[in-house]
C-alpha positions as CSV (number, residue, x, y, z in Angstrom):
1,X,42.3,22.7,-27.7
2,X,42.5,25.3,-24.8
3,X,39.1,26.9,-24.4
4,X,38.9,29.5,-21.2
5,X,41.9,28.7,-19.8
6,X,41.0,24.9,-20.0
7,X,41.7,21.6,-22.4
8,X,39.8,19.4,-23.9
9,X,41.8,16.2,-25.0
10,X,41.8,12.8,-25.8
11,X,43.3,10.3,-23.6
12,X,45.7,8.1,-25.2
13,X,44.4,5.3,-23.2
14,X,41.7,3.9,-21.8
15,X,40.5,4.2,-18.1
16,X,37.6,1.7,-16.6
17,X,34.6,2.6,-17.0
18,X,31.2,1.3,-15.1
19,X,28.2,1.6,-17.9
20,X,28.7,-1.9,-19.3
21,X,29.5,-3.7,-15.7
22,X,26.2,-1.8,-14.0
23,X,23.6,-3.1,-17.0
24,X,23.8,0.3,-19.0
25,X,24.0,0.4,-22.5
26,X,26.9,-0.1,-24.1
27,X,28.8,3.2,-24.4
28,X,28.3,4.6,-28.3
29,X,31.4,4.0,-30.7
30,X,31.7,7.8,-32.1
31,X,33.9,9.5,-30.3
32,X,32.2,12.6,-27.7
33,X,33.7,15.5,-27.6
34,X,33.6,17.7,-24.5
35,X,34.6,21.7,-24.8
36,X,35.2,23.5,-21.5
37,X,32.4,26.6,-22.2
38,X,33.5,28.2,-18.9
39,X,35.7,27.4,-15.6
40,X,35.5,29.6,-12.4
41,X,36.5,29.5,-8.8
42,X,39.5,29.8,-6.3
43,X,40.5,26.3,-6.8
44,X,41.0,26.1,-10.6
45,X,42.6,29.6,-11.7
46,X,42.8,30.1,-15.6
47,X,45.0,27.0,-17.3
48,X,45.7,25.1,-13.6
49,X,42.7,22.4,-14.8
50,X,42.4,19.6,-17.9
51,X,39.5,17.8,-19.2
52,X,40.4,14.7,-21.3
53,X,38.3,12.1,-22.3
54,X,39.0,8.3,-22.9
55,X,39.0,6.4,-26.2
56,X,36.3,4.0,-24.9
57,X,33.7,6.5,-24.2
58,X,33.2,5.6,-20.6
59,X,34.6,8.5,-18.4
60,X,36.6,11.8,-18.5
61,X,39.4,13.4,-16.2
62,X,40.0,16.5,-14.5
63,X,43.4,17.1,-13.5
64,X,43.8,20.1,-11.0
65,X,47.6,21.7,-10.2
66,X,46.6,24.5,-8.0
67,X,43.5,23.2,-5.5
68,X,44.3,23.5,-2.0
69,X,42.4,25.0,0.8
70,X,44.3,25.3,4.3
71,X,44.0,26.8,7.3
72,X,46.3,27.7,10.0
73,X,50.1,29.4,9.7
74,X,50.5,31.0,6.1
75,X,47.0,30.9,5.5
76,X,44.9,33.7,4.0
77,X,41.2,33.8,5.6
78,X,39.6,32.8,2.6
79,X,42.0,30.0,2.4
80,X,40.0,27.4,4.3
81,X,37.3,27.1,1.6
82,X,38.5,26.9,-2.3
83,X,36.0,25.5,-5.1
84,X,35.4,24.8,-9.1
85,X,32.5,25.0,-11.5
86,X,33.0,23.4,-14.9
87,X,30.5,24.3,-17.5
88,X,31.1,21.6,-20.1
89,X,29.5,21.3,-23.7
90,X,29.2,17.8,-24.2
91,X,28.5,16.5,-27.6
92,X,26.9,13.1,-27.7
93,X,26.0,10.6,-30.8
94,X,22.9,11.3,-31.5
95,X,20.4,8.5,-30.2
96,X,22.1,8.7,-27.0
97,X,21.9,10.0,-23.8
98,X,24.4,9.8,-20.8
99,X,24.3,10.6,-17.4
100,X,27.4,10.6,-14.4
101,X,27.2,7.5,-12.6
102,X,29.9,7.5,-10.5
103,X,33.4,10.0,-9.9
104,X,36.7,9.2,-8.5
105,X,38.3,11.8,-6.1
106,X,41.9,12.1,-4.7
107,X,44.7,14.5,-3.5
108,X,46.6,14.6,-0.1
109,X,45.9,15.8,3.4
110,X,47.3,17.1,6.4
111,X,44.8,17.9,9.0
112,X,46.4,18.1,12.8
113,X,44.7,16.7,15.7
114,X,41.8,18.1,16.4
115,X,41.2,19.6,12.3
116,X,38.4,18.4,9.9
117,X,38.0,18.4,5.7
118,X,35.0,18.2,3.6
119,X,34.9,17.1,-0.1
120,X,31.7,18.1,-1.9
121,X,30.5,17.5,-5.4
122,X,27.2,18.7,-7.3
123,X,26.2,18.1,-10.9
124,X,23.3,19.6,-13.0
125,X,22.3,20.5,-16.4
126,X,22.0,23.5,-17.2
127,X,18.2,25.2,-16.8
128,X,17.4,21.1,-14.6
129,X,16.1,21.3,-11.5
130,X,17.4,17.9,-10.9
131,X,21.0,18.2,-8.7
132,X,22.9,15.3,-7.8
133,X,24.7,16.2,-4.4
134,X,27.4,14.3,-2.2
135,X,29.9,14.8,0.1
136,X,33.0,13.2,2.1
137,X,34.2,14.6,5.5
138,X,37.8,13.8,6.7
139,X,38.8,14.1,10.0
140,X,42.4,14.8,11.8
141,X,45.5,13.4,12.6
142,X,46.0,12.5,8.7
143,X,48.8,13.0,6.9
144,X,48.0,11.1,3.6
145,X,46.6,10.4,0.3
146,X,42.9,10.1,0.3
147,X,40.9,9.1,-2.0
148,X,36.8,9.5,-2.3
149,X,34.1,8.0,-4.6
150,X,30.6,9.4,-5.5
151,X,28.3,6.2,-6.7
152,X,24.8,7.5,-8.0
153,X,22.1,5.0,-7.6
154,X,20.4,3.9,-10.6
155,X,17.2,5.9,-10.0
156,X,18.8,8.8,-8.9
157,X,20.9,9.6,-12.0
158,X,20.8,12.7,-13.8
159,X,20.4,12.0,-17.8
160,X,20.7,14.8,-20.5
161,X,17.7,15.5,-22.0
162,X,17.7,14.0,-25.3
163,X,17.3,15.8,-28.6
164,X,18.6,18.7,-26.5
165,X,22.4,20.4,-25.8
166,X,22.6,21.3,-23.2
167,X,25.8,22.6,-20.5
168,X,26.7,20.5,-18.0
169,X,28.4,21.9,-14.4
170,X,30.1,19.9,-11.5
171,X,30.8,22.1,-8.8
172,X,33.3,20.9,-6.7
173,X,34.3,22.8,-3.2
174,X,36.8,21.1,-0.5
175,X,36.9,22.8,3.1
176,X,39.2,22.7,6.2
177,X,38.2,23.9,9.3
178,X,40.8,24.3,12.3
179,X,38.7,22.7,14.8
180,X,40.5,22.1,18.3
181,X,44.1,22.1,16.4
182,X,45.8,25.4,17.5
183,X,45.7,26.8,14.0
184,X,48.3,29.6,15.8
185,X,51.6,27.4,15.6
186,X,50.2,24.6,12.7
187,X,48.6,24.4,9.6
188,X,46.1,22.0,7.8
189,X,45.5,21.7,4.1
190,X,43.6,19.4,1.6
191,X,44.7,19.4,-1.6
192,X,42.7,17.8,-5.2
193,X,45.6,18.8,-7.4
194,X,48.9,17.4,-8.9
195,X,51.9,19.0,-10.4
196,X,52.7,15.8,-12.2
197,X,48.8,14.9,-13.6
198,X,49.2,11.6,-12.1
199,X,46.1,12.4,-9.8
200,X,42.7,13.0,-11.0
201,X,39.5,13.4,-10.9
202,X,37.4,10.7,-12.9
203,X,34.3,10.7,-13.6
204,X,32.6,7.5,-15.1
205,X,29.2,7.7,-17.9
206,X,26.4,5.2,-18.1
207,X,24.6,5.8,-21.6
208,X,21.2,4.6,-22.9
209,X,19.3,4.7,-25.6
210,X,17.0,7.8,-26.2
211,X,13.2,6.8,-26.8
C-alpha cells in the first residue's frame, strides 16, 4: 500500500530482533501495521523510501534509493546536508506498548583527506516532550561501507503512550563537510540509500505490557 509517496509492507522474512534477548516482553503475535502518514525532506523525495515490517513483530526497515549528501565538484550548496522525517501511524495490539530500542544504519562513503560526515537520528511521538537523540561522526580518507548502530538504554527509551495513537517521527539528517580536502578538484559524499534495497535502515522494538 503506497501512502504519500511511501510503502507500507510486510517482510517476507524475518530479521533479528532484540526485545526477547534484552528481557522485554515478548513481542505480541497480531500482526502491527505501520502506514507512512507523511514523509518530507531532501533525502527521501516522494516514492525513493520503503517501510516494511517483519513477520516476528520485532523491527521494521527503511530502505532509501536517493539519500546522498556531498560536497565538493558537482555539488549544489545545499548538497552537503540532506535529511528525512517519517511520520508513521503505528497500530499496536491492544495491551501493548512498544518503544525503539535500538536502529541499524548503513550506506557508503567517500570522504578525502582532510573531509568529515555526521549521521544523526531523533525519534519522538507526536505532542512528547521526550526525544531520543544520537549521532555518528566519520572522518576522512574512507572510501567504504559503513555501518552505525543507535542502542537506547533501558531507562532512556521512549514508549507510546498506551491507550493512545499516536504518530511517531524519526528524523534522520547525514552531513559532509569539506574540511581541509580541497573541495575545488574532489568531492565527498555519504550516502544511506540503495538502488538494489539490499541496504537498510533497521530499526528494532522492545514491547511491554501496558498497566
Amino acid at each position: 500500500m503506497a501512502i504519500g509517496g511511501v510503502a507500507a509492507i510486510l517482510l517476507a522474512t524475518p530479521l533479528a530482533g532484540t526485545a526477547g534477548a534484552s528481557g522485554w516482553t515478548t513481542p505480541p503475535p497480531d500482526k502491527i501495521v505501520i502506514d507512512v502518514a507523511t514523509v518530507n525532506g531532501s533525502g527521501c523525495p516522494a516514492g525513493t523510501a520503503a517501510v516494511a515490517i517483519s513477520p516476528d513483530n520485532t523491527a521494521f526497515t527503511v530502505t532509501y534509493s536517493q539519500y546522498v549528501a556531498q560536497v565538493g565538484v558537482g555539488s549544489k550548496p545545499t548538497d552537503f546536508r540532506k535529511n528525512c522525517q517519517l511520520n508513521l501511524n503505528v497500530h499496536v495490539p491492544q495491551g501493548f506498548t512498544y518503544a525503539i530500542a535500538a536502529a541499524d544504519y548503513r550506506g557508503f562513503a567517500h570522504l578525502e583527506k582532510g573531509a568529515t560526515a555526521i549521521q544523526k537520528a531523533s525519534y519522538y511521538f507526536q505532542g512528547s516532550p521526550d526525544t531520543a537523540a544520537l549521532s555518528h561522526r566519520f572522518s576522512g580518507e574512507l572510501d567504504d561501507s559503513w555501518q552505525a548502530t543507535d542502542n537506547v538504554a533501558i531507562a532512556a527509551l521512549v514508549w507510546a503512550p498506551c491507550g493512545e495513537l499516536r504518530n511517531f517521527n524519526i528524523n534522520t539528517e547525514i552531513r559532509v563537510q569539506g574540511g581541509t580536502s580541497d573541495t575545488s578538484r574532489t568531492t565527498s559524499f555519504m550516502t544511506m540509500d540503495s538502488t538494489d534495497g539490499s541496504v537498510n535502515t533497521v530499526y528494532h522494538l522492545a514491547w511491554k505490557h501496558c498497566p
